[in-house]
N, C-alpha and C positions, 0 to 999 in steps of 0.2 A: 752696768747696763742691766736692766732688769727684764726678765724673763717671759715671754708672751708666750701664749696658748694658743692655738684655734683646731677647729673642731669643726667636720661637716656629716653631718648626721641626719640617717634617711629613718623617717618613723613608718613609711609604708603611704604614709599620705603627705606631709609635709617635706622639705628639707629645711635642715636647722643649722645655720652658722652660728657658735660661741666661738668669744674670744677672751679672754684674760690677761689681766696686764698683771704680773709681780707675784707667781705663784700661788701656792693653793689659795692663801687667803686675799688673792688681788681683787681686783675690780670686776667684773665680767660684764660684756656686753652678750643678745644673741637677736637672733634676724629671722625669720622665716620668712624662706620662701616656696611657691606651686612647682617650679620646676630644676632640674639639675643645674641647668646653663647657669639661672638667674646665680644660684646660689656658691657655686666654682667660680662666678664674674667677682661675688662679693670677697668671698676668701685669696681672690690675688688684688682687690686692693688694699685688704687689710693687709695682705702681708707686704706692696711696698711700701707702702705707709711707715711702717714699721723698721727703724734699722736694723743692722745684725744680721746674722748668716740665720737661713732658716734649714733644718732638719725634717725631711718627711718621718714620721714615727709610722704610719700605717701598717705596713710590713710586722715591724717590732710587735704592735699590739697585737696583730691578727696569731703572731705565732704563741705570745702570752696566752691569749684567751681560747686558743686550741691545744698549750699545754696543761692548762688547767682544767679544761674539759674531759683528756684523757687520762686523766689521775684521779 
């Protein structure tokens, strides 16, 4: 089974869904959209669409990128 992405990502003005099918060098798609709802609506149909057990990473990243900040 090959490996899917997604990504929801606030720039301060937009929200932005990416998705990738088949690791770093897979396909990606992305989506913008004006508010939070729309774009949380988009990221749980990608993800049933999608088989396979999904993994929230958020957590993981946040503590990565506040370890790195403090070093």
């Amino acid at each position: 089974m090959a490996r899917r992405d997604i990504w929801l990502v606030f720039n301060g003005r937009l929200w932005r869904v990416r998705g990738r099918l088949g690791g770093d060098g897979g396909q990606e798609v992305s989506y913008d959209f004006p508010d939070e709802a729309s774009a949380r609506s988009m990221v749980d149909r990608m993800m049933k669409t999608s088989a396979g057990t999904w993994r929230d990473l958020t957590e993981a990243v946040r503590q990565e990128a506040n370890r790195r900040r403090s070093h």
